[in-house]
ROFI-260596 format. One record per residue: z, x, y of N, C-alpha, C in turn; residue number from 1; residue in one letter. Coordinates in nm, 2 decimals, decimal comma. Last residue first. Layout:
% ROFI-260596
+--------+--------+--------+--------+--------+--------+--------+--------+--------+-----+------+
!     nZ !     nX !     nY !    caZ !    caX !    caY !     cZ !     cX !     cY !  nr ! rest !
+--------+--------+--------+--------+--------+--------+--------+--------+--------+-----+------+
!      Z !      X !      Y !      Z !      X !      Y !      Z !      X !      Y ! NUM !    a !
...
+--------+--------+--------+--------+--------+--------+--------+--------+--------+-----+------+
This chain:
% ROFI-260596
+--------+--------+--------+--------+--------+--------+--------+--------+--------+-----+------+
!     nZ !     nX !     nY !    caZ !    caX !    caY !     cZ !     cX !     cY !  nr ! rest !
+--------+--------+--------+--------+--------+--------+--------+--------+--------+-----+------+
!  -2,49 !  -0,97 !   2,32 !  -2,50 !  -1,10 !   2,39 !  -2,63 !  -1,08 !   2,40 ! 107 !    x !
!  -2,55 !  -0,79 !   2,02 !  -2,46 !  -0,81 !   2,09 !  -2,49 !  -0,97 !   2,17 ! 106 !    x !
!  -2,65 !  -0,84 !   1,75 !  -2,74 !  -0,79 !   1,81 !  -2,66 !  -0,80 !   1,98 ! 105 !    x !
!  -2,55 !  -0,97 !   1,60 !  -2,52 !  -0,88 !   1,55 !  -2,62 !  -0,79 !   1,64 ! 104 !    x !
!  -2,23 !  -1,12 !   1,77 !  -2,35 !  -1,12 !   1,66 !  -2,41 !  -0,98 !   1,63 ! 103 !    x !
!  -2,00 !  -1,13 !   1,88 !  -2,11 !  -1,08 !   1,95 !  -2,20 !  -1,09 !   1,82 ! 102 !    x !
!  -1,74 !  -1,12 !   1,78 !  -1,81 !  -1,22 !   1,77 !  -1,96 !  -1,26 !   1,87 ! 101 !    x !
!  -1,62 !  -0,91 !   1,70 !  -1,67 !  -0,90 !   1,85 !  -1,65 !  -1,04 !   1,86 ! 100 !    x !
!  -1,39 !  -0,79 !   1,47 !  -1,50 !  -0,88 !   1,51 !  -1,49 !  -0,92 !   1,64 !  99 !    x !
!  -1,26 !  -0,45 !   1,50 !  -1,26 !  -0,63 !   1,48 !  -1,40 !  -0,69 !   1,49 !  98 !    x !
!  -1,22 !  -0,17 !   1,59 !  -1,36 !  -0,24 !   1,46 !  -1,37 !  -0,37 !   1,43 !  97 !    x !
!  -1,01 !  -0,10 !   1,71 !  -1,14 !  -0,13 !   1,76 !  -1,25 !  -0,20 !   1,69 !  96 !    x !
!  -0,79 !  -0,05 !   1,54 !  -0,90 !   0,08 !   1,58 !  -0,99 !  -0,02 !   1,64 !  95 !    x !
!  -0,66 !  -0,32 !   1,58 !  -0,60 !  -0,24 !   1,65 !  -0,70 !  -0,10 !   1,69 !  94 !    x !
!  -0,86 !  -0,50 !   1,43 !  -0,83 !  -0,50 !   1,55 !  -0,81 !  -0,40 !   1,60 !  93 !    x !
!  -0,80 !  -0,31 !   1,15 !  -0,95 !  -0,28 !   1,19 !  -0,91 !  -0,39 !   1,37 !  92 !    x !
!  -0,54 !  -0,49 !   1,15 !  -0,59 !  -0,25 !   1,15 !  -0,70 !  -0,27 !   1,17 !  91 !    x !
!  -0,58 !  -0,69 !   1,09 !  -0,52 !  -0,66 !   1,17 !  -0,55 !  -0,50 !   1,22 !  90 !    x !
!  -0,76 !  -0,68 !   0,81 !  -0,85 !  -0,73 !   1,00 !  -0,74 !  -0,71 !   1,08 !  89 !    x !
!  -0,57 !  -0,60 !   0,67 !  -0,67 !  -0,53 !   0,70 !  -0,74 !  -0,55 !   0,84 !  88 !    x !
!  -0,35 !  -0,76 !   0,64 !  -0,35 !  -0,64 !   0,68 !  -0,45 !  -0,55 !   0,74 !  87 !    x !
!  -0,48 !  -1,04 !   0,52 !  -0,41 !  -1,02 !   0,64 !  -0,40 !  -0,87 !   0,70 !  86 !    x !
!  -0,64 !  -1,00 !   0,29 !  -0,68 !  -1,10 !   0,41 !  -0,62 !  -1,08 !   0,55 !  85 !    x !
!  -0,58 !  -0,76 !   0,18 !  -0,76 !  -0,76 !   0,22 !  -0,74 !  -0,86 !   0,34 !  84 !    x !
!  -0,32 !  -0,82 !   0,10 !  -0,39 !  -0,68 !   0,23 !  -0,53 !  -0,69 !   0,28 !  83 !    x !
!  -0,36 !  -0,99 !  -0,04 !  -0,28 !  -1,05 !   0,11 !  -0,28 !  -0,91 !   0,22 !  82 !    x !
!  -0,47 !  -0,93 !  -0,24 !  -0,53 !  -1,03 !  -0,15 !  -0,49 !  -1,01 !  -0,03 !  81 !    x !
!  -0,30 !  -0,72 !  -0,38 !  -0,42 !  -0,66 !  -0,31 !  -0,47 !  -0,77 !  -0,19 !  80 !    x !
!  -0,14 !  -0,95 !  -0,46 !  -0,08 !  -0,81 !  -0,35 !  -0,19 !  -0,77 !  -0,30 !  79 !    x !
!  -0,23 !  -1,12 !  -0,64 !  -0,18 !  -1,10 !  -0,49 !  -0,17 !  -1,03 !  -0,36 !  78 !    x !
!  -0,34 !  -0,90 !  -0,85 !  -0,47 !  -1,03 !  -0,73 !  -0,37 !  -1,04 !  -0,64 !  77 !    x !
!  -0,09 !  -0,85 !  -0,93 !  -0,19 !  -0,74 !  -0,89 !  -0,25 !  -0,83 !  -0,78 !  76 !    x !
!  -0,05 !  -1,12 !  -1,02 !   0,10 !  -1,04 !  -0,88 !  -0,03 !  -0,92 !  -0,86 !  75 !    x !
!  -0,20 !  -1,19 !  -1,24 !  -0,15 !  -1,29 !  -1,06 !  -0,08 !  -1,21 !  -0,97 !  74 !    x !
!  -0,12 !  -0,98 !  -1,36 !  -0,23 !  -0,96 !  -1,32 !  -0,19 !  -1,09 !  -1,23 !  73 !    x !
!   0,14 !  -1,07 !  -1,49 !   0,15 !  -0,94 !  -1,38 !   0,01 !  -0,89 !  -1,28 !  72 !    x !
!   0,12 !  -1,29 !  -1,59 !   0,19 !  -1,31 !  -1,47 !   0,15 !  -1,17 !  -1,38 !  71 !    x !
!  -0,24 !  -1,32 !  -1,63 !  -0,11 !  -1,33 !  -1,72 !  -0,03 !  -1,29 !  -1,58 !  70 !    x !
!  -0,52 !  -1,31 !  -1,63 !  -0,43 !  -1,45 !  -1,62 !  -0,32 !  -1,38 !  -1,68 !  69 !    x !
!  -0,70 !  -1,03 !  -1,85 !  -0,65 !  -1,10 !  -1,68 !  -0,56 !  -1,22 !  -1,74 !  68 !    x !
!  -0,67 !  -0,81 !  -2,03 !  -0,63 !  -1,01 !  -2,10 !  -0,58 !  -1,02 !  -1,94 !  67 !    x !
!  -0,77 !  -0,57 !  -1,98 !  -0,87 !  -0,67 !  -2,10 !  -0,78 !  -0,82 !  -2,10 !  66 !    x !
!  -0,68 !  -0,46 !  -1,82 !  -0,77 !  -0,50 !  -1,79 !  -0,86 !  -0,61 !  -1,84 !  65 !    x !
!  -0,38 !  -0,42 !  -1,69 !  -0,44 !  -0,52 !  -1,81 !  -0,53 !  -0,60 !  -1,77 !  64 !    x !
!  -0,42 !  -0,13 !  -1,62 !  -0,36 !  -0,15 !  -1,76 !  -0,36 !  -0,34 !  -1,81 !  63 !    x !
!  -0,53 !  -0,24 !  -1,38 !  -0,69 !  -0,13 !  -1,50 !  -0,54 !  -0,21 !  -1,67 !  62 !    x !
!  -0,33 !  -0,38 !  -1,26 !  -0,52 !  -0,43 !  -1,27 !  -0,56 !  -0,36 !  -1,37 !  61 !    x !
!  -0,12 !  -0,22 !  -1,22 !  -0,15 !  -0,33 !  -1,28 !  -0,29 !  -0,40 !  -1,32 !  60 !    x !
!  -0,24 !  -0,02 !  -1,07 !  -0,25 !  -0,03 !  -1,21 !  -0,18 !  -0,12 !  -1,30 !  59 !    x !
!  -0,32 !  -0,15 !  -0,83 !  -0,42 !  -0,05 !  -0,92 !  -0,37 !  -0,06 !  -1,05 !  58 !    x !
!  -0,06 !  -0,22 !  -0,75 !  -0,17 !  -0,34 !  -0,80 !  -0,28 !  -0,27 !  -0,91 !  57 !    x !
!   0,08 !   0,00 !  -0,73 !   0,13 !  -0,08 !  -0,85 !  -0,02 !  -0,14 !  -0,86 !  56 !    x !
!  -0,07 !   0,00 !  -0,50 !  -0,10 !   0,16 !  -0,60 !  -0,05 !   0,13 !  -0,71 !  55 !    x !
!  -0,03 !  -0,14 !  -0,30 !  -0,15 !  -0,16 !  -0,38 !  -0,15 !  -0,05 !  -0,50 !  54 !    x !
!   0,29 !  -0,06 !  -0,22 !   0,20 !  -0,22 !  -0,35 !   0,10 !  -0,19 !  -0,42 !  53 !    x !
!   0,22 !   0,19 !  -0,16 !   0,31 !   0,18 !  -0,27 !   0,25 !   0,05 !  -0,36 !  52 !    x !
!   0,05 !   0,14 !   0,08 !  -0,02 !   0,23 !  -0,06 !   0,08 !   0,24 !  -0,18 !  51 !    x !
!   0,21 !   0,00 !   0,18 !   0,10 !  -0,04 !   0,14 !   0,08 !   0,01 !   0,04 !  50 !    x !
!   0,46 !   0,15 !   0,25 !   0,47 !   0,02 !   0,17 !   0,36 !   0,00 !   0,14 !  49 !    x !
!   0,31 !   0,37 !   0,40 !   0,35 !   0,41 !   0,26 !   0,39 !   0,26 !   0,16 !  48 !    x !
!   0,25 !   0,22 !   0,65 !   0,18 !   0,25 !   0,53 !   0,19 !   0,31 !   0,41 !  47 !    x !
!   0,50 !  -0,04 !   0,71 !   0,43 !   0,12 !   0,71 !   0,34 !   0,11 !   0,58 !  46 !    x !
!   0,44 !  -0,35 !   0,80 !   0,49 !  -0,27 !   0,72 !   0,40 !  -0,14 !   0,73 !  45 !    x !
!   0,27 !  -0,50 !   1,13 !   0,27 !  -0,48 !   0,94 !   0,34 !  -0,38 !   0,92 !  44 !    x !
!   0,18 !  -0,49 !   1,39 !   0,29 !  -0,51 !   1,35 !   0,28 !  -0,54 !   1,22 !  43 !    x !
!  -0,01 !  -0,23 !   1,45 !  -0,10 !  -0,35 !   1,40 !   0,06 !  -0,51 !   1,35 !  42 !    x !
!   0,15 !  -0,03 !   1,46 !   0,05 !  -0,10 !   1,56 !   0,02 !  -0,20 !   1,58 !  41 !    x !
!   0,23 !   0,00 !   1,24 !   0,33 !  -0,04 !   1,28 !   0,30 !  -0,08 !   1,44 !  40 !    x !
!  -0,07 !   0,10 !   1,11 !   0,05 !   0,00 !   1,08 !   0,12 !  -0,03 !   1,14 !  39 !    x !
!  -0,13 !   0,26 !   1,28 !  -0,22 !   0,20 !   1,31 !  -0,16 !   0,08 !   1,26 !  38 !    x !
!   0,02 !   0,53 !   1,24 !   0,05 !   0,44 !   1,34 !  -0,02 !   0,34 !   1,33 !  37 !    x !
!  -0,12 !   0,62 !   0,96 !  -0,01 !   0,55 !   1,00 !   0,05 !   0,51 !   1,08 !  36 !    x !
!  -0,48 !   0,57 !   0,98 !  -0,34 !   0,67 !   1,05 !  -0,24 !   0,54 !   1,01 !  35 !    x !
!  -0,67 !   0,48 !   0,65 !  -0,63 !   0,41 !   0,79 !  -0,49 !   0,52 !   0,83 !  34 !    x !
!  -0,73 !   0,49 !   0,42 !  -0,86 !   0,56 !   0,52 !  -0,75 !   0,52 !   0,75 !  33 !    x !
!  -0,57 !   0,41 !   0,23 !  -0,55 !   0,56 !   0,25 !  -0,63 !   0,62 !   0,38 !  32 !    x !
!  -0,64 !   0,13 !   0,28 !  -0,56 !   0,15 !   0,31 !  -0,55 !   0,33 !   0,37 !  31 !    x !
!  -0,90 !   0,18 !   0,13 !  -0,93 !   0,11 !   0,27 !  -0,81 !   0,16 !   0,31 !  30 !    x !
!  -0,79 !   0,21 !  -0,13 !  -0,91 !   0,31 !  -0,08 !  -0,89 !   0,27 !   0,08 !  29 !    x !
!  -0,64 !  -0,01 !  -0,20 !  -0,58 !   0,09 !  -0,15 !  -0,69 !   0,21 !  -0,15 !  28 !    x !
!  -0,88 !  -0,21 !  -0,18 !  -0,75 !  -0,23 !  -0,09 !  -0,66 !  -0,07 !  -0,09 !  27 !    x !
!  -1,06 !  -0,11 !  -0,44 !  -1,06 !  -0,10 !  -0,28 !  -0,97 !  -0,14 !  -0,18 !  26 !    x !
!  -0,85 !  -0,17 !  -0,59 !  -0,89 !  -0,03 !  -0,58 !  -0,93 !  -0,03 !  -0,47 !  25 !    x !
!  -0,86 !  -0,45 !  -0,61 !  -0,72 !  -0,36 !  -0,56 !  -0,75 !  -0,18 !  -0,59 !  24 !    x !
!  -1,10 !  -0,50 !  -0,61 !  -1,02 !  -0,58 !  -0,52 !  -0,90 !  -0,51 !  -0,51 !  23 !    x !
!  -1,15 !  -0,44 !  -0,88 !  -1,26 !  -0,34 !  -0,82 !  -1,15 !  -0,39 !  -0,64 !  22 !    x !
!  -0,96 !  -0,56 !  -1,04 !  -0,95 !  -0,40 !  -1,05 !  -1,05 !  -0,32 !  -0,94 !  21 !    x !
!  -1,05 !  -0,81 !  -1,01 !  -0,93 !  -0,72 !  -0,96 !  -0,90 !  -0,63 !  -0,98 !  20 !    x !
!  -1,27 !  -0,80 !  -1,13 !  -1,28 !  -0,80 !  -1,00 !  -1,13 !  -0,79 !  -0,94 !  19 !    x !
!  -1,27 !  -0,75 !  -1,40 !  -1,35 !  -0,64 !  -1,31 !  -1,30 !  -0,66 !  -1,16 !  18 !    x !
!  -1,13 !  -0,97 !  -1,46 !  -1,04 !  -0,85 !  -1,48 !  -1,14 !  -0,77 !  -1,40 !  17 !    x !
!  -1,33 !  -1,15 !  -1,41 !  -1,24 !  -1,18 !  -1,33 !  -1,13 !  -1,07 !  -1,34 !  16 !    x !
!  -1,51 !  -1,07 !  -1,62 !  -1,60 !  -1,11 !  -1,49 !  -1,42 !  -1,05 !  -1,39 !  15 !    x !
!  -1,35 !  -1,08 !  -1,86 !  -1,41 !  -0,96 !  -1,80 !  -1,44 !  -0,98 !  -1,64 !  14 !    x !
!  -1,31 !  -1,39 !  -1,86 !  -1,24 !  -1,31 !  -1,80 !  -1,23 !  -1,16 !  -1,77 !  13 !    x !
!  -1,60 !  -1,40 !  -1,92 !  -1,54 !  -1,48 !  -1,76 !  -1,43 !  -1,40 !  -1,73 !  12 !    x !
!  -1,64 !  -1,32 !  -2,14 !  -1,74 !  -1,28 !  -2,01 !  -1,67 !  -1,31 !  -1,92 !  11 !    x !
!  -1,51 !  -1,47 !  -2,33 !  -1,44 !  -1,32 !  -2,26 !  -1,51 !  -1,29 !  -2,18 !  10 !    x !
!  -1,59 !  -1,75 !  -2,28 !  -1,51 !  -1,72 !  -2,22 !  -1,44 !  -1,58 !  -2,22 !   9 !    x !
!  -1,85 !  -1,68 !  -2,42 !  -1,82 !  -1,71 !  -2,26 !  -1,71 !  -1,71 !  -2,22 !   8 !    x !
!  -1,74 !  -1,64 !  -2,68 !  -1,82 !  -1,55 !  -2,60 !  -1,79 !  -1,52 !  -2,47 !   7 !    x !
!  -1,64 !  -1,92 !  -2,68 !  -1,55 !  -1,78 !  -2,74 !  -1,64 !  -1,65 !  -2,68 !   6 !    x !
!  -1,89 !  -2,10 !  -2,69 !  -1,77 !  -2,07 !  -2,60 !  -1,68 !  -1,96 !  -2,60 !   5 !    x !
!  -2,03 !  -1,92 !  -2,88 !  -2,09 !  -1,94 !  -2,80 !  -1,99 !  -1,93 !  -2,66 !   4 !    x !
!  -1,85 !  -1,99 !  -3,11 !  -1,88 !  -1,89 !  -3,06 !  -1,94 !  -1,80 !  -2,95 !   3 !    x !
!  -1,84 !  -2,28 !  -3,12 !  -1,72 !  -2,23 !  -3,12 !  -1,75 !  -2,05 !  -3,10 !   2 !    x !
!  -2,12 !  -2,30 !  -3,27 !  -2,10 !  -2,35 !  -3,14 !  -1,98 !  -2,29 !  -3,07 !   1 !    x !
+--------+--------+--------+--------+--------+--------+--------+--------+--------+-----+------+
């Protein structure tokens, strides 16, 4: 029975190491696609600060891929988070790409 859970729980934290590694790859993929005026547009840190964090986050995430929950993978999941939630829809406002809130078939 004790192996069953011991199973499930490396599935979970695979589950949850895949996804900061797939969450801070794509934050600095998203980032490198964006002009650097579009930062200081958008009022956020230059874009070299970005691609500096997320570029630690990247490899904080792959180098501890295998034992997630530990302090340095909480600071990877950070860093990438707080560009997915805040930086990003700020830069996609400023090029135009925000949300309309026009649905998806306009008015």
């Amino acid at each position: 029975m004790s192996t069953i859970f011991g199973s499930l729980n490396i599935l979970i934290a695979l589950v949850f190491a895949g996804a900061a590694v797939a969450l801070s790859v794509f934050g600095f993929w998203d980032a490198l696609r964006h002009r650097p005026d579009a930062f200081t547009a958008a009022g956020k840190r230059t874009k070299n600060f970005w691609l500096a964090i997320l570029g630690v986050c990247v490899l904080l995430s792959l180098f501890l891929f295998p034992s997630p929950f530990s302090f340095q993978w909480i600071i990877s999941v950070v860093g990438a988070g707080v560009y997915l939630a805040d930086v990003r829809p700020a830069l996609r406002r400023v090029m135009g790409r925000g949300s309309s809130n026009n649905g998806p078939y306009g008015r």
